[in-house]
N, C-alpha and C positions, 0 to 999 in steps of 0.2 A: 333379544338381549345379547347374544352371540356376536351378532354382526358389530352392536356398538361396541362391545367389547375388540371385536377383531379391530374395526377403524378406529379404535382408540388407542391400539397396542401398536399399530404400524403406524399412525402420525407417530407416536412419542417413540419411535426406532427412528424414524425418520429423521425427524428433529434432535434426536440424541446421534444421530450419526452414525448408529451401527449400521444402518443399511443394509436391505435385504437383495440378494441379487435379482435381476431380471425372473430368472426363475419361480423365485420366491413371492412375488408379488402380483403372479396371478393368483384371480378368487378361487377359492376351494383347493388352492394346491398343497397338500401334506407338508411338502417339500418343503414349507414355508417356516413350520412349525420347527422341523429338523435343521434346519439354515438358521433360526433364528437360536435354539439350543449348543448348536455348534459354537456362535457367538460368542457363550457364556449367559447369553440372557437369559430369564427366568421365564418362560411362558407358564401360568395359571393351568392347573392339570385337567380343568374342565373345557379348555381349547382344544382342538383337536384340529380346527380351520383358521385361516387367517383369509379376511374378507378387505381388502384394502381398498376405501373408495380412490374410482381414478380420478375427480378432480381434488382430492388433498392428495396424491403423486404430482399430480400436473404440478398442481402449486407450487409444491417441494421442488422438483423438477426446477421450475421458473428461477425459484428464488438461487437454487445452488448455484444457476447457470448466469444468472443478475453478477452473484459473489466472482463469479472466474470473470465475466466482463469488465468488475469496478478494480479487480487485482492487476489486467493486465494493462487497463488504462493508466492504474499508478506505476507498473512498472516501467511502459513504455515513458510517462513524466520522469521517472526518476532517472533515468537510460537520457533523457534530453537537455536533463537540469546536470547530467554528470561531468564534474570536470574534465575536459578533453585531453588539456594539455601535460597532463602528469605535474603540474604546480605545487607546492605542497603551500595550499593558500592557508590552512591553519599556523604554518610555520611563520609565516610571513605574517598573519593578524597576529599571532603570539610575539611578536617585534614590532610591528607601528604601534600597536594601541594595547598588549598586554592579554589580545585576544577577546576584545571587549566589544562585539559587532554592533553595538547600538553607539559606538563613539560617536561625538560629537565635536566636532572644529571644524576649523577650515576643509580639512581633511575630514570625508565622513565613514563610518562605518569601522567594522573591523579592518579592513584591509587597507585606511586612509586614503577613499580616491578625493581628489579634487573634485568638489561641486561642476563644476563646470567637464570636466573629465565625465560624471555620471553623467550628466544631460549629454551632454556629444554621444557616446556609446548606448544610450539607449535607456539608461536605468528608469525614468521615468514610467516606464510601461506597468514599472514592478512600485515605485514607491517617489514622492519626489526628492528626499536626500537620502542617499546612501543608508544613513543611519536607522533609517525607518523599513530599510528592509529586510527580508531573512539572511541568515550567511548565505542557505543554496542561490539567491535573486542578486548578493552581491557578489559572489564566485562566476556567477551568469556576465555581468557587468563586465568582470576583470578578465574574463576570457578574451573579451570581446578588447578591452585594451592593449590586454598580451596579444594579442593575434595582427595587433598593425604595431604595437611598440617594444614588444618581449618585457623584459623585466626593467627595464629602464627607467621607469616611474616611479621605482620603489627602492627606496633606501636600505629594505632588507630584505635585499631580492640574493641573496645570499643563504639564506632560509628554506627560500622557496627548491 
Protein backbone atom coordinates (compact mmCIF):
# COMPACT_ATOMS: atom_id res chain seq x y z
CA UNK A 1 0.00 0.00 0.00
CA UNK A 2 3.01 2.21 0.80
CA UNK A 3 4.62 1.88 -2.28
CA UNK A 4 1.41 2.96 -4.33
CA UNK A 5 1.09 5.51 -2.35
CA UNK A 6 4.87 6.57 -2.69
CA UNK A 7 4.35 6.23 -6.78
CA UNK A 8 1.44 8.00 -6.62
CA UNK A 9 2.76 11.07 -4.66
CA UNK A 10 5.94 11.40 -6.89
CA UNK A 11 3.92 11.20 -10.48
CA UNK A 12 1.66 13.95 -9.06
CA UNK A 13 5.05 16.07 -7.79
CA UNK A 14 6.17 15.34 -11.07
CA UNK A 15 3.32 16.28 -13.12
CA UNK A 16 2.70 19.30 -10.80
CA UNK A 17 6.18 20.47 -11.38
CA UNK A 18 7.51 20.65 -7.97
CA UNK A 19 10.10 18.31 -8.78
CA UNK A 20 12.20 16.45 -6.58
CA UNK A 21 16.00 16.54 -7.01
CA UNK A 22 18.07 13.81 -8.27
CA UNK A 23 18.70 13.01 -4.69
CA UNK A 24 15.40 12.82 -3.91
CA UNK A 25 14.18 10.36 -6.27
CA UNK A 26 16.11 7.54 -5.29
CA UNK A 27 13.85 4.55 -3.55
CA UNK A 28 13.89 4.46 0.06
CA UNK A 29 15.84 7.73 0.34
CA UNK A 30 14.49 9.88 3.59
CA UNK A 31 15.85 12.71 1.88
CA UNK A 32 12.99 12.58 -0.33
CA UNK A 33 10.40 13.16 2.17
CA UNK A 34 12.63 16.15 3.59
CA UNK A 35 13.09 17.68 -0.11
CA UNK A 36 9.68 17.35 -0.75
CA UNK A 37 8.64 19.21 2.85
CA UNK A 38 11.06 21.86 2.21
CA UNK A 39 8.92 22.39 -1.03
CA UNK A 40 5.86 23.33 0.93
CA UNK A 41 4.27 20.08 -0.09
CA UNK A 42 2.13 18.33 2.22
CA UNK A 43 3.49 14.54 2.54
CA UNK A 44 0.82 12.18 4.52
CA UNK A 45 2.50 11.62 8.11
CA UNK A 46 2.28 7.79 7.46
CA UNK A 47 5.07 8.18 4.78
CA UNK A 48 8.25 8.04 5.94
CA UNK A 49 9.63 6.71 2.11
CA UNK A 50 9.15 7.85 -1.09
CA UNK A 51 9.33 4.82 -3.80
CA UNK A 52 9.31 6.47 -7.22
CA UNK A 53 8.79 3.87 -10.05
CA UNK A 54 11.64 4.58 -12.76
CA UNK A 55 9.58 4.13 -15.70
CA UNK A 56 6.96 7.01 -14.75
CA UNK A 57 10.48 9.19 -14.14
CA UNK A 58 11.65 7.97 -17.59
CA UNK A 59 8.22 9.06 -18.89
CA UNK A 60 8.18 12.43 -17.17
CA UNK A 61 11.87 12.68 -18.16
CA UNK A 62 10.80 12.06 -22.09
CA UNK A 63 7.90 14.13 -21.94
CA UNK A 64 9.71 17.35 -20.25
CA UNK A 65 12.54 16.77 -22.68
CA UNK A 66 9.77 16.39 -26.08
CA UNK A 67 8.42 20.12 -24.19
CA UNK A 68 12.32 21.92 -24.54
CA UNK A 69 12.57 20.13 -28.20
CA UNK A 70 8.90 21.48 -29.53
CA UNK A 71 10.01 25.17 -27.57
CA UNK A 72 13.12 25.50 -29.38
CA UNK A 73 11.93 24.42 -32.84
CA UNK A 74 9.33 27.32 -32.33
CA UNK A 75 11.84 29.52 -31.37
CA UNK A 76 14.41 28.87 -33.91
CA UNK A 77 10.82 29.41 -36.56
CA UNK A 78 10.17 32.41 -35.11
CA UNK A 79 14.11 33.72 -35.10
CA UNK A 80 13.47 32.77 -39.31
CA UNK A 81 10.07 34.15 -39.82
CA UNK A 82 11.65 37.46 -37.90
CA UNK A 83 11.75 40.54 -39.82
CA UNK A 84 15.32 41.28 -40.82
CA UNK A 85 15.23 44.40 -42.13
CA UNK A 86 14.26 46.70 -39.21
CA UNK A 87 10.88 47.68 -41.60
CA UNK A 88 8.30 48.85 -39.42
CA UNK A 89 5.82 46.60 -41.75
CA UNK A 90 2.78 47.18 -39.27
CA UNK A 91 3.26 50.91 -40.06
CA UNK A 92 3.28 50.54 -43.47
CA UNK A 93 0.02 47.91 -43.46
CA UNK A 94 -1.54 50.61 -41.03
CA UNK A 95 -1.26 52.94 -44.41
CA UNK A 96 -1.97 50.81 -47.62
CA UNK A 97 -4.95 48.92 -46.22
CA UNK A 98 -5.72 50.36 -42.61
CA UNK A 99 -3.79 47.38 -41.38
CA UNK A 100 -6.25 45.03 -42.66
CA UNK A 101 -3.80 41.76 -43.64
CA UNK A 102 -6.66 39.83 -45.27
CA UNK A 103 -7.17 42.93 -47.86
CA UNK A 104 -8.39 42.21 -50.90
CA UNK A 105 -7.61 44.17 -54.51
CA UNK A 106 -5.40 44.30 -56.81
CA UNK A 107 -3.16 44.86 -54.24
CA UNK A 108 -3.34 41.82 -51.61
CA UNK A 109 -2.79 41.54 -48.16
CA UNK A 110 -1.93 43.89 -45.42
CA UNK A 111 1.02 45.33 -46.79
CA UNK A 112 -0.73 45.80 -50.71
CA UNK A 113 1.81 43.65 -52.81
CA UNK A 114 0.94 43.15 -56.25
CA UNK A 115 -0.35 39.72 -57.32
CA UNK A 116 2.11 39.28 -59.62
CA UNK A 117 4.81 40.81 -57.06
CA UNK A 118 3.70 37.77 -54.62
CA UNK A 119 4.20 35.03 -57.20
CA UNK A 120 7.83 36.49 -58.41
CA UNK A 121 9.00 36.51 -54.65
CA UNK A 122 7.82 33.41 -53.65
CA UNK A 123 4.74 33.92 -51.62
CA UNK A 124 2.99 31.00 -53.12
CA UNK A 125 4.87 28.60 -50.89
CA UNK A 126 3.00 30.24 -48.07
CA UNK A 127 -0.67 30.81 -49.71
CA UNK A 128 -1.62 31.72 -53.38
CA UNK A 129 -2.66 35.50 -52.85
CA UNK A 130 -1.13 37.63 -50.41
CA UNK A 131 -4.51 37.97 -48.68
CA UNK A 132 -4.83 34.55 -47.76
CA UNK A 133 -1.83 34.46 -45.81
CA UNK A 134 -0.62 35.37 -42.15
CA UNK A 135 1.11 38.83 -41.53
CA UNK A 136 4.44 36.84 -40.38
CA UNK A 137 4.06 34.65 -44.41
CA UNK A 138 3.35 38.24 -45.86
CA UNK A 139 6.36 40.21 -43.86
CA UNK A 140 8.34 36.91 -45.29
CA UNK A 141 7.28 38.02 -48.88
CA UNK A 142 8.04 41.63 -48.41
CA UNK A 143 11.41 41.02 -47.10
CA UNK A 144 12.16 39.31 -49.94
CA UNK A 145 10.89 42.41 -52.12
CA UNK A 146 12.60 44.92 -49.96
CA UNK A 147 15.91 43.07 -50.31
CA UNK A 148 16.21 43.57 -54.47
CA UNK A 149 13.83 46.93 -54.38
CA UNK A 150 13.91 48.75 -50.74
CA UNK A 151 10.80 50.54 -50.21
CA UNK A 152 10.12 51.61 -53.58
CA UNK A 153 6.99 49.64 -54.17
CA UNK A 154 5.22 51.20 -51.58
CA UNK A 155 3.41 54.45 -51.31
CA UNK A 156 3.84 54.44 -47.64
CA UNK A 157 7.13 53.49 -47.31
CA UNK A 158 7.46 56.49 -45.28
CA UNK A 159 6.02 54.60 -42.35
CA UNK A 160 7.96 52.04 -42.65
Amino acid sequence: MFRRLGVALGSALLLLGIGLTTRAVLPGSRAAVAEVETRGAQVPSNVTELHLDPALVRQAQARAEERVRVASYLAALAEFYRPKTGVNWDGIARCETGGNWAHQTQYDGGLGILHAAWVEFGGRQFAEYGSQATREQQIVVAERIHARHGLSGWGCKAYG
